[in-house]
ChimeraX commands (.cxc) that place a marker at each C-alpha (Angstrom):
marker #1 position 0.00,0.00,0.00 radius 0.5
marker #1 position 1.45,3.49,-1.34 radius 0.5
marker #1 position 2.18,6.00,1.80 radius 0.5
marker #1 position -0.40,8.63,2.44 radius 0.5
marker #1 position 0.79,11.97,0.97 radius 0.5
marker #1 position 0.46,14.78,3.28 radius 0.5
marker #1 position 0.83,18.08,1.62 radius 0.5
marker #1 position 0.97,21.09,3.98 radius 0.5
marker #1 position 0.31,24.88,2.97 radius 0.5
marker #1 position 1.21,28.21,2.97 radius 0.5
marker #1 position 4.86,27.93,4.01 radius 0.5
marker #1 position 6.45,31.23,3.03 radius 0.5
marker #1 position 9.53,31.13,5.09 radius 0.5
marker #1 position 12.49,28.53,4.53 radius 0.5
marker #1 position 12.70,27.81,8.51 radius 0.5
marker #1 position 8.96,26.45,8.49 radius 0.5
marker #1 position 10.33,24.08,5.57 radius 0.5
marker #1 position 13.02,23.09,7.48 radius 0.5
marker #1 position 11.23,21.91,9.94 radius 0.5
marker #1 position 7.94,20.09,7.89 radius 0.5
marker #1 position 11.24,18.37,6.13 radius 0.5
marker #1 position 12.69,17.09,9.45 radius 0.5
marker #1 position 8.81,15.92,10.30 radius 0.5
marker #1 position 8.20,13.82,7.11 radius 0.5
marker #1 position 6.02,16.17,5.31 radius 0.5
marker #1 position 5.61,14.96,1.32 radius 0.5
marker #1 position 4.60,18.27,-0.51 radius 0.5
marker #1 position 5.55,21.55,0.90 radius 0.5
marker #1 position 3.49,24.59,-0.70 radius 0.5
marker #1 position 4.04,28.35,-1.15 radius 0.5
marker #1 position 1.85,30.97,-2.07 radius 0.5
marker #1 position 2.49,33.67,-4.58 radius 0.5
marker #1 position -0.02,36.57,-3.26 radius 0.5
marker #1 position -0.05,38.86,-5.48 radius 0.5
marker #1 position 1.75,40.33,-9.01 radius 0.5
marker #1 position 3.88,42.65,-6.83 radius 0.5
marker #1 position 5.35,40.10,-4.69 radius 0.5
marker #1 position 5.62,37.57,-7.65 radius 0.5
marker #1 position 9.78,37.30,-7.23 radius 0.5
marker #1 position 9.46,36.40,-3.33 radius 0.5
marker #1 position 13.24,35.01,-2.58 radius 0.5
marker #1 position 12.00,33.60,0.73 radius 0.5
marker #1 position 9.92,31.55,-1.41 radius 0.5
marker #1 position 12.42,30.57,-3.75 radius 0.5
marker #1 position 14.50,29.46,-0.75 radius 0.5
marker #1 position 11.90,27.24,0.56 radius 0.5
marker #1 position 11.82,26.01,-3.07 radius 0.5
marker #1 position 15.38,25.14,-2.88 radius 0.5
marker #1 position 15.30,23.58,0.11 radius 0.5
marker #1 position 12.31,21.23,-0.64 radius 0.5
marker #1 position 14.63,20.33,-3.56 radius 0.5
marker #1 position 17.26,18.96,-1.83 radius 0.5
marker #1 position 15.16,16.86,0.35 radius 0.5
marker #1 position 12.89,13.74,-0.19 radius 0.5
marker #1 position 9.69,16.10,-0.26 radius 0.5
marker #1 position 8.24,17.90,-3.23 radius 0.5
marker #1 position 7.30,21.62,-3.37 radius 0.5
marker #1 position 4.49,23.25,-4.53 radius 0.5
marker #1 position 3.29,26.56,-5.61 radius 0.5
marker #1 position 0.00,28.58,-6.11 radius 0.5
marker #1 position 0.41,31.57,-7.90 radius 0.5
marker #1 position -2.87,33.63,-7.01 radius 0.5
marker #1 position -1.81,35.66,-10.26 radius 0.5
marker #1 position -4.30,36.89,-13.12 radius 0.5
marker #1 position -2.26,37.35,-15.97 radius 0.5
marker #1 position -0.65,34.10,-17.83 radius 0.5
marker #1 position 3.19,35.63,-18.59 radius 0.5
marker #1 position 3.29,36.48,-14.76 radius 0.5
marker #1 position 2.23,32.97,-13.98 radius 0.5
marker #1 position 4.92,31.79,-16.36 radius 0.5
marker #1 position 7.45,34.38,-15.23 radius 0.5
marker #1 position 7.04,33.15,-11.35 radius 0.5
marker #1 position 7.16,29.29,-12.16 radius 0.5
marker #1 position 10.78,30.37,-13.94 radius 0.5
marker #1 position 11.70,32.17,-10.93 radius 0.5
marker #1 position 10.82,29.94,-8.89 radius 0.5
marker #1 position 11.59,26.25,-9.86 radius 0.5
marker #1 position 8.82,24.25,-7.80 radius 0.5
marker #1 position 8.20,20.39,-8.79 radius 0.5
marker #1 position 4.27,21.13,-8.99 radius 0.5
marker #1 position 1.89,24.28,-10.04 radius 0.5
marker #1 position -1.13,24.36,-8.09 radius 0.5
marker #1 position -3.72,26.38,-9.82 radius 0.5
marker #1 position -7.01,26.80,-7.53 radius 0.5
marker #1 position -9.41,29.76,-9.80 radius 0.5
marker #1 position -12.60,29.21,-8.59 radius 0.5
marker #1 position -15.54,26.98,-11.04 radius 0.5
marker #1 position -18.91,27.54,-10.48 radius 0.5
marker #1 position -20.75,24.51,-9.34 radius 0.5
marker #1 position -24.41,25.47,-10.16 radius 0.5
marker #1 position -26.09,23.50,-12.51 radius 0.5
marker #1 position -27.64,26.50,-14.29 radius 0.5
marker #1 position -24.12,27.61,-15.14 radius 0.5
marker #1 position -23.13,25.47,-17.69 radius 0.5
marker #1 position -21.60,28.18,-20.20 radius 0.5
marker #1 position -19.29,30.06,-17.69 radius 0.5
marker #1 position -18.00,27.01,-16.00 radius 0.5
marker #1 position -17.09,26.03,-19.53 radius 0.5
marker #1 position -15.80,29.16,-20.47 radius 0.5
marker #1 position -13.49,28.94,-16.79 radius 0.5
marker #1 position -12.08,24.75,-17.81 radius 0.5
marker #1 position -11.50,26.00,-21.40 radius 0.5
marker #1 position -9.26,28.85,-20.27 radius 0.5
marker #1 position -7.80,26.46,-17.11 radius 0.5
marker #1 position -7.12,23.89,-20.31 radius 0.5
marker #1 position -5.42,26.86,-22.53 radius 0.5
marker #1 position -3.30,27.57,-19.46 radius 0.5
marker #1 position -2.39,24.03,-18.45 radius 0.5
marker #1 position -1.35,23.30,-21.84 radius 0.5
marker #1 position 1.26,26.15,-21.47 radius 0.5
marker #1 position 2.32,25.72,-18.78 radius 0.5
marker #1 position 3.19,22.00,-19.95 radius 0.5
marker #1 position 5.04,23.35,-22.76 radius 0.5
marker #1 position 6.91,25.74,-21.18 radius 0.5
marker #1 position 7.79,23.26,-18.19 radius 0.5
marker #1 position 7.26,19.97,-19.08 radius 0.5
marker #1 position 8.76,18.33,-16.47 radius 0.5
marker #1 position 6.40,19.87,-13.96 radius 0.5
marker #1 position 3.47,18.64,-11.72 radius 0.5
marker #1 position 0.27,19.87,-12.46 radius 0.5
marker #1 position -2.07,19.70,-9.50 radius 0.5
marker #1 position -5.83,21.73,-10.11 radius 0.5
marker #1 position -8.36,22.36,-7.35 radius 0.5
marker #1 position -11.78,20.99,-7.59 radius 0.5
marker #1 position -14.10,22.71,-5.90 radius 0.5
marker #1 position -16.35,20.66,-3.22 radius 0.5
marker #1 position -19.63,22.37,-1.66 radius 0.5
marker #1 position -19.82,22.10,1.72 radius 0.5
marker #1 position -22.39,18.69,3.15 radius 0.5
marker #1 position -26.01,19.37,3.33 radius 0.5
marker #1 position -26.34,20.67,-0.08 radius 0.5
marker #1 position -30.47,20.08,-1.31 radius 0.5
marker #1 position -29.51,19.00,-5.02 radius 0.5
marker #1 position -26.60,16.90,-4.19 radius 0.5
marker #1 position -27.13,14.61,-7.28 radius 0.5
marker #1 position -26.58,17.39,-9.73 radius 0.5
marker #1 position -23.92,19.16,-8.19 radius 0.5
marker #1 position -21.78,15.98,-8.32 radius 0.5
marker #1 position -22.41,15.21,-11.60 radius 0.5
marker #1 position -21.15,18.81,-12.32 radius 0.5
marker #1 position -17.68,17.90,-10.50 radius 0.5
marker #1 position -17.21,15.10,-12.57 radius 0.5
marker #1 position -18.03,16.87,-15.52 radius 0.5
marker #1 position -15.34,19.38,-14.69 radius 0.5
marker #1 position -12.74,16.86,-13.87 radius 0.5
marker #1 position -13.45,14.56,-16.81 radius 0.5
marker #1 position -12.66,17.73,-18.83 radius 0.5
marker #1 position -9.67,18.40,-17.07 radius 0.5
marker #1 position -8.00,15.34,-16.09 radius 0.5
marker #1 position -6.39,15.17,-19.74 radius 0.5
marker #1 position -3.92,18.07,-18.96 radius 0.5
marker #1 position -3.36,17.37,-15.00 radius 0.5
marker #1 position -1.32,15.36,-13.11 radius 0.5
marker #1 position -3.40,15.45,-9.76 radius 0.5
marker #1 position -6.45,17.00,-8.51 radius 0.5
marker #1 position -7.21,18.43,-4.74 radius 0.5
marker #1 position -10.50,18.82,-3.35 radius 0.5
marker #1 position -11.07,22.02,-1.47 radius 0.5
marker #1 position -14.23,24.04,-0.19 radius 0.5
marker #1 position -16.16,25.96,-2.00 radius 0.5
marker #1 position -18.79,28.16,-0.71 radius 0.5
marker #1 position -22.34,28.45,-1.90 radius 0.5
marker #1 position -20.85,26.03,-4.63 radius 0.5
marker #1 position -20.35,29.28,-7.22 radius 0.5
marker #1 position -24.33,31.44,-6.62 radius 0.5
marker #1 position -24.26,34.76,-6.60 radius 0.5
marker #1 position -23.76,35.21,-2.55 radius 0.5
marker #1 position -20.92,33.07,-2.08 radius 0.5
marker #1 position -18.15,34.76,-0.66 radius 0.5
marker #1 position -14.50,32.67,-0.90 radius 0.5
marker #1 position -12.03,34.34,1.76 radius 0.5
marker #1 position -9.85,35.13,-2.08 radius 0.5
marker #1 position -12.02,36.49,-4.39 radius 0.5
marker #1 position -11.86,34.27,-7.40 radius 0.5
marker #1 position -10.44,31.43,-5.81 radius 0.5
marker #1 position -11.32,28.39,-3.74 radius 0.5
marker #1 position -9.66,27.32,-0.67 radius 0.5
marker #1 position -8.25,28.44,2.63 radius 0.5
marker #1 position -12.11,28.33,4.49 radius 0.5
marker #1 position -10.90,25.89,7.22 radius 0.5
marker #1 position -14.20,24.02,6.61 radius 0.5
marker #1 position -15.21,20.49,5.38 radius 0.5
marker #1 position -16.56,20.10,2.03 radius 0.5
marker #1 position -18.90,17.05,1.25 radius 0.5
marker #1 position -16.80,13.81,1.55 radius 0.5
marker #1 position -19.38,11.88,-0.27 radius 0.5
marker #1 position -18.60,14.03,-3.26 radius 0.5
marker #1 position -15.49,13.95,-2.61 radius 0.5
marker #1 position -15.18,9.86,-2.83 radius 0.5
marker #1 position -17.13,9.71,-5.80 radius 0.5
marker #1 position -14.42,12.17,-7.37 radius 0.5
marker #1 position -11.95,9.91,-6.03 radius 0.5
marker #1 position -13.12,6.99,-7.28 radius 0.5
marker #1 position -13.92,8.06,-10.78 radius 0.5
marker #1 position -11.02,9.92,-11.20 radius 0.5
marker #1 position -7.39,7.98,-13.32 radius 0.5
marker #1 position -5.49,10.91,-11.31 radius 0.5
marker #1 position -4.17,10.91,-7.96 radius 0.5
marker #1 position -6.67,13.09,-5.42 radius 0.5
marker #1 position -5.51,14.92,-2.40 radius 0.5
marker #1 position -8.16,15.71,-0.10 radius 0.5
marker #1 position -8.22,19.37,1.18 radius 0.5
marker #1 position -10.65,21.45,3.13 radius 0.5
marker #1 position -10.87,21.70,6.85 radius 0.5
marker #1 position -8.73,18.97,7.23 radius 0.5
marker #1 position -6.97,18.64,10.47 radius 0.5
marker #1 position -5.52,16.39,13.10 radius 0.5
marker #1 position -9.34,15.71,14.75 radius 0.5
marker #1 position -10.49,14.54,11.61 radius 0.5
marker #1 position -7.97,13.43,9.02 radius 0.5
marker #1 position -8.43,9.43,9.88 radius 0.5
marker #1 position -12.29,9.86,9.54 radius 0.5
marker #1 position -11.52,11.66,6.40 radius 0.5
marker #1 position -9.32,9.42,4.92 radius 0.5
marker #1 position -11.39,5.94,5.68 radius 0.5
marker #1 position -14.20,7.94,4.29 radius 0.5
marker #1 position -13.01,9.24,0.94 radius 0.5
marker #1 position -10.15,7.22,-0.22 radius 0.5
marker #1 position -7.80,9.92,-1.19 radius 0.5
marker #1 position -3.97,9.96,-2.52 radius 0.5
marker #1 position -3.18,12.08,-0.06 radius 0.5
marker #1 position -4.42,15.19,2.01 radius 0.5
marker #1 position -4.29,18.35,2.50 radius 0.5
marker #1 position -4.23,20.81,5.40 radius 0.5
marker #1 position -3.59,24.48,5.97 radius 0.5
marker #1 position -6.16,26.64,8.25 radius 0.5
marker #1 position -6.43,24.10,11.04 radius 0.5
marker #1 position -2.78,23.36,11.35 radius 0.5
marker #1 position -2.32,27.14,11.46 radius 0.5
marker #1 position -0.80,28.97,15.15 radius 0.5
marker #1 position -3.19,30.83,16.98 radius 0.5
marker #1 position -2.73,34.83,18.47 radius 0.5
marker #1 position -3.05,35.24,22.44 radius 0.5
marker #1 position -6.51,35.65,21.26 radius 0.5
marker #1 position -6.92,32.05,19.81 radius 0.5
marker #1 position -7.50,34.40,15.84 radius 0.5
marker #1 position -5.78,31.84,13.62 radius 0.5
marker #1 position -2.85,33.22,11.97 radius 0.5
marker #1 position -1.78,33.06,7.88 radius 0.5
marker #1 position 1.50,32.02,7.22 radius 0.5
marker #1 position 2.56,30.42,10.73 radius 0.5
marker #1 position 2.43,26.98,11.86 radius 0.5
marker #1 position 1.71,25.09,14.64 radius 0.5
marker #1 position 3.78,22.04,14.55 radius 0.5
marker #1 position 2.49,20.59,17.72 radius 0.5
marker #1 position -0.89,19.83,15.90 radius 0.5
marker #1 position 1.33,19.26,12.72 radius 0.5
marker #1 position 2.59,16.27,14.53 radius 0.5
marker #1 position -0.43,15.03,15.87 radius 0.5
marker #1 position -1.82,15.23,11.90 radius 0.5
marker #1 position 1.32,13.27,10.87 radius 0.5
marker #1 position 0.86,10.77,13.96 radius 0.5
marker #1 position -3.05,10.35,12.54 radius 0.5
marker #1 position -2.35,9.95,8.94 radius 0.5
marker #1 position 0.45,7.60,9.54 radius 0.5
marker #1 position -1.57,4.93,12.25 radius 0.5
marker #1 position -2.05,1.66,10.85 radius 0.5
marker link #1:1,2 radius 0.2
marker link #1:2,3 radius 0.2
marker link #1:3,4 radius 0.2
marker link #1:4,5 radius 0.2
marker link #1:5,6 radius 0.2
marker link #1:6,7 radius 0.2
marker link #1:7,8 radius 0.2
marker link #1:8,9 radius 0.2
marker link #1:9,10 radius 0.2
marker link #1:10,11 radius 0.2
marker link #1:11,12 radius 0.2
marker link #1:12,13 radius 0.2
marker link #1:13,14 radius 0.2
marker link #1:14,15 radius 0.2
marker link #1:15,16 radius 0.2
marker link #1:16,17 radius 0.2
marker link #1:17,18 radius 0.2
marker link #1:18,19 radius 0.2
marker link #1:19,20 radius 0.2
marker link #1:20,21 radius 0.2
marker link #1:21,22 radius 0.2
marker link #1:22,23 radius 0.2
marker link #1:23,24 radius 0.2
marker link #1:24,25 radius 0.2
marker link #1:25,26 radius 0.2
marker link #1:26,27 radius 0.2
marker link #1:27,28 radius 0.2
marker link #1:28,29 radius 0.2
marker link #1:29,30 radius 0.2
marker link #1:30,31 radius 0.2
marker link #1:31,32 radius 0.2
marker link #1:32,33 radius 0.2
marker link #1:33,34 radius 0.2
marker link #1:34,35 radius 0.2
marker link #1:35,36 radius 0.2
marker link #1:36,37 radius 0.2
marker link #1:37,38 radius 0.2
marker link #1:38,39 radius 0.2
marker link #1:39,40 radius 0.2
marker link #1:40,41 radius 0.2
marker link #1:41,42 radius 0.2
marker link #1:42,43 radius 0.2
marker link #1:43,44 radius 0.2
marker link #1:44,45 radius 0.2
marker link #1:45,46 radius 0.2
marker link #1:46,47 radius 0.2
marker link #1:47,48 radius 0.2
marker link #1:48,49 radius 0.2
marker link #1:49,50 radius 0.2
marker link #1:50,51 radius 0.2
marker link #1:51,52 radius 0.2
marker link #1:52,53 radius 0.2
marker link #1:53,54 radius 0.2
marker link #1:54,55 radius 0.2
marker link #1:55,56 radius 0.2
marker link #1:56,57 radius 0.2
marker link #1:57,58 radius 0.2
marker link #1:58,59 radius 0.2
marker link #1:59,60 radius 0.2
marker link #1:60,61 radius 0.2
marker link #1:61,62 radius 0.2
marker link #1:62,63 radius 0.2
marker link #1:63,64 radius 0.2
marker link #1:64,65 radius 0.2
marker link #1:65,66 radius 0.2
marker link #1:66,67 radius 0.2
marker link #1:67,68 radius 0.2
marker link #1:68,69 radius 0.2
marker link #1:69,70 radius 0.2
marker link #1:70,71 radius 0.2
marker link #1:71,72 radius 0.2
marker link #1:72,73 radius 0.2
marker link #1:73,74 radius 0.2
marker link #1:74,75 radius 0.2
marker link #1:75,76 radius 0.2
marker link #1:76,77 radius 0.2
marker link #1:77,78 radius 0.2
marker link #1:78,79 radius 0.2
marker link #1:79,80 radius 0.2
marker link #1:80,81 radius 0.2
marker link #1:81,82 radius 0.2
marker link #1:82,83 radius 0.2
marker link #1:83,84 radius 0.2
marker link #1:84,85 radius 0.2
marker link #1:85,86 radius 0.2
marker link #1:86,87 radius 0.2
marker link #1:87,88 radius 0.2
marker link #1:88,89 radius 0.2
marker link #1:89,90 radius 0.2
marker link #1:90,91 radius 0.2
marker link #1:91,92 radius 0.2
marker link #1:92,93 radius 0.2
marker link #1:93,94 radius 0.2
marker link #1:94,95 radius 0.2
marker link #1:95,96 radius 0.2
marker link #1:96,97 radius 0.2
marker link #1:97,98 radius 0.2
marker link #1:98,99 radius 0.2
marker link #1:99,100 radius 0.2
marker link #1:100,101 radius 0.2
marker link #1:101,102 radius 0.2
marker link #1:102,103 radius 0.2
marker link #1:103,104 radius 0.2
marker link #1:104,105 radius 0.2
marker link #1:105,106 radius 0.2
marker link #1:106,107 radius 0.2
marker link #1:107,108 radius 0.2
marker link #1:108,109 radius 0.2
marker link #1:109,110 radius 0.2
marker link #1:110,111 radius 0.2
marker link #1:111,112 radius 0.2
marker link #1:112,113 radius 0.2
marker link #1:113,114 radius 0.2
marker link #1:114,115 radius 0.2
marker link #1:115,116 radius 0.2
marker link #1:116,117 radius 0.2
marker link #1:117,118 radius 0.2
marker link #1:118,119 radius 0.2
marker link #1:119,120 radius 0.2
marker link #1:120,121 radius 0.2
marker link #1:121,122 radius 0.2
marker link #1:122,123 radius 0.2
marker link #1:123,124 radius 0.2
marker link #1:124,125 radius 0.2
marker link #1:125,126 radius 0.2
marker link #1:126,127 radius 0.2
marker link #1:127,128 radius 0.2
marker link #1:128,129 radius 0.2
marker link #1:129,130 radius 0.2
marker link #1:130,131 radius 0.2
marker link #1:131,132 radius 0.2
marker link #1:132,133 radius 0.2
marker link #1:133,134 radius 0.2
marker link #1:134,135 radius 0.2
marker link #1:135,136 radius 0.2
marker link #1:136,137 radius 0.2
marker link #1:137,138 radius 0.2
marker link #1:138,139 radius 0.2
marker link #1:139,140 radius 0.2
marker link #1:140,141 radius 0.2
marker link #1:141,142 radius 0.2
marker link #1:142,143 radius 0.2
marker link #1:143,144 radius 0.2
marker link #1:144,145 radius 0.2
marker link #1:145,146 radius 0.2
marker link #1:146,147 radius 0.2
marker link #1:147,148 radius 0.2
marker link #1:148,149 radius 0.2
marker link #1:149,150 radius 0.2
marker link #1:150,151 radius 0.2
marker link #1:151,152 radius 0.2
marker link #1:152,153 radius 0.2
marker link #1:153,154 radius 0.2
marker link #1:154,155 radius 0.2
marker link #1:155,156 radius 0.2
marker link #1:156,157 radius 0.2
marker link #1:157,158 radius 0.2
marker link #1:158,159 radius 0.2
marker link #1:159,160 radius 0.2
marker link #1:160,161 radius 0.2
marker link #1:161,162 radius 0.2
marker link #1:162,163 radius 0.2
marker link #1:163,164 radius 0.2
marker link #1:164,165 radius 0.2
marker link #1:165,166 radius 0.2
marker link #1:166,167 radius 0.2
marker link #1:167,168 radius 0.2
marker link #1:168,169 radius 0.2
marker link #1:169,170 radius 0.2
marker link #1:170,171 radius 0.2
marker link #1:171,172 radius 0.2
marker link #1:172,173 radius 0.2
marker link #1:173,174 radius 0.2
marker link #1:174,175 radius 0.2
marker link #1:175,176 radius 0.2
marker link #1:176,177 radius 0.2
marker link #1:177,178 radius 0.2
marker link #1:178,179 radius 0.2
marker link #1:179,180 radius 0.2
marker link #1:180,181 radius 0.2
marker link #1:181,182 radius 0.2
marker link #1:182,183 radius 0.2
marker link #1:183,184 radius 0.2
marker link #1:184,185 radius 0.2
marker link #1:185,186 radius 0.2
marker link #1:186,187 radius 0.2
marker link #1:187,188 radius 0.2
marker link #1:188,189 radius 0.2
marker link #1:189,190 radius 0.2
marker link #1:190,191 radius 0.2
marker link #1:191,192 radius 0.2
marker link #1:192,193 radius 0.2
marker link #1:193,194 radius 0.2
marker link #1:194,195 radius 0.2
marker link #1:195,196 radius 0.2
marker link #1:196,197 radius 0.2
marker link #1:197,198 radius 0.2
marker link #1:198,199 radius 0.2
marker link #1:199,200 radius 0.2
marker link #1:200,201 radius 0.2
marker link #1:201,202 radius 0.2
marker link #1:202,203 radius 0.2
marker link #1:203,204 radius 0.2
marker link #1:204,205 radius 0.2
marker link #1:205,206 radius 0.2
marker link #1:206,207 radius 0.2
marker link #1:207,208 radius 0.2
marker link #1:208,209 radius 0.2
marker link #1:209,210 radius 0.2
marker link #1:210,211 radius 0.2
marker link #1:211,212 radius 0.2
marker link #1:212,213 radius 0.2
marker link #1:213,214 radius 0.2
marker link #1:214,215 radius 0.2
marker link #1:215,216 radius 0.2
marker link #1:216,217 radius 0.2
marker link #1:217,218 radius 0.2
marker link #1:218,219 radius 0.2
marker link #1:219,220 radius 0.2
marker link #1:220,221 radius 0.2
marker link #1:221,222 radius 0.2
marker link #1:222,223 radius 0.2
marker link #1:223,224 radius 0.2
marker link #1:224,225 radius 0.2
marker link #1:225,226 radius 0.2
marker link #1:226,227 radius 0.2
marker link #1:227,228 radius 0.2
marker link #1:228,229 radius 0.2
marker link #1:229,230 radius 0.2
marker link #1:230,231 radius 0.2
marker link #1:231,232 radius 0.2
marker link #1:232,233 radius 0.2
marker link #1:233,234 radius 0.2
marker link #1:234,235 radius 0.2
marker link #1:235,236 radius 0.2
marker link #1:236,237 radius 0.2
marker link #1:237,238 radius 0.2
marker link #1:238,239 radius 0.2
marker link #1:239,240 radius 0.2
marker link #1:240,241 radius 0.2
marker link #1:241,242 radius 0.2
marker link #1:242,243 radius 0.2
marker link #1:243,244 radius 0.2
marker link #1:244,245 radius 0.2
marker link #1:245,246 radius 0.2
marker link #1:246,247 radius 0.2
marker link #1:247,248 radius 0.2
marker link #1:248,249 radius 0.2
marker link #1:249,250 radius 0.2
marker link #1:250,251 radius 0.2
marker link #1:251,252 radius 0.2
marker link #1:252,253 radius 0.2
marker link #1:253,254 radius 0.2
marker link #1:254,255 radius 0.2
marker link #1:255,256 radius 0.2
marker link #1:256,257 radius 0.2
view
């Protein structure tokens, strides 16, 4: 039986990599914010550093415009590309979601070109449980993915809000992810299981629930960043700072046989 992979975001700074090395962690991932921070040489060290090591690194680049996409992935060397834009869900939105996978597709396929030798990983978005028209919704996901599994090399769940209406609010505009909340694990098995490409599980995962997860959906690997975040004196999680005491405890779960 392949290990688990446990991939662990937003490490910005090369002595948080350090350490998720030291611990085991598989895939370590960086975010690229913004276009004005797109050359971020703490980033680039963490980069470097997952290089040397047994893990893999990954990056997001939260970036609108393709040439600064291409211009970071130059800069910054990472074994996978994580693209996460957001894909609206509802039924009654056929056209734009095709319009979004047609551009992801255009993208990917550049991307490939220009670096063929890296990992394509593309979020697919997950409503959260409870939704009233369950049945269609997850036909919609495996709509998307059948269209986009061609030019990927893995796919990660993640939650989506609202699953794409009109008053959803993602915490980044136009993206999915970073909610700290659990998205529907029955849709999220049913991806795994029709999918031919590896699927990490992401959203709300954490060290409480990542067994339950796991025996539930099936997945790859997973994912966690909110819930393994530190905490302020005021118990406000904190971006960009980790708290490797519950770190370990996630490793310790995912790892029981």
């Amino acid at each position: 039986m392949k290990q688990m992979i446990v991939q662990i975001y937003e490490i910005q700074e090369p002595r948080e990599a350090e350490r998720l090395i030291e611990m085991g962690v598989d895939r370590i991932g960086s975010v690229i914010l913004s276009q004005d921070v797109l050359k971020t040489p703490s980033v680039r060290e963490v980069v470097r550093l997952v290089r040397g090591s047994g893990a893999k690194s990954s990056l997001i680049p939260l970036l609108a415009r393709e040439d600064d996409i291409l211009r970071a992935l130059d800069y910054h060397e990472p074994d996978f590309v994580h693209f996460c834009e957001s894909i609206p869900l509802d039924p009654k939105k056929s056209a734009q979601r095709e319009a979004v996978c047609t551009e992801a597709i255009r993208v990917q396929k550049r991307v490939k070109k220009e670096f063929p030798t890296l990992g394509i990983t593309r979020s697919i978005p997950i409503p959260e449980p409870g939704q009233t028209d369950s049945a269609s919704i997850r036909e919609v996901i495996l709509e998307i993915a059948r269209s986009l599994e061609p030019y990927t090399d893995s796919f990660m769940t993640d939650t989506f809000r609202g699953y794409g209406g009109e008053s959803a609010v993602q915490p980044v505009a136009g993206f999915v992810g970073i909610t700290g909340e659990i998205c529907d694990w029955d849709m999220a098995a049913a991806l795994v299981e029709a999918s031919r490409i590896p699927v990490i599980l992401g959203g709300g995962i954490s060290p409480e629930n990542a067994r339950d997860a796991i025996s539930r959906v099936h997945p790859a690997g997973i994912d966690s960043c909110t819930l393994t975040n530190a905490r302020d004196n005021r118990g406000r999680l904190v971006r960009f700072q980790k708290d490797f005491v519950r770190l370990a405890r996630l490793l310790a779960e995912v790892r029981k046989r």
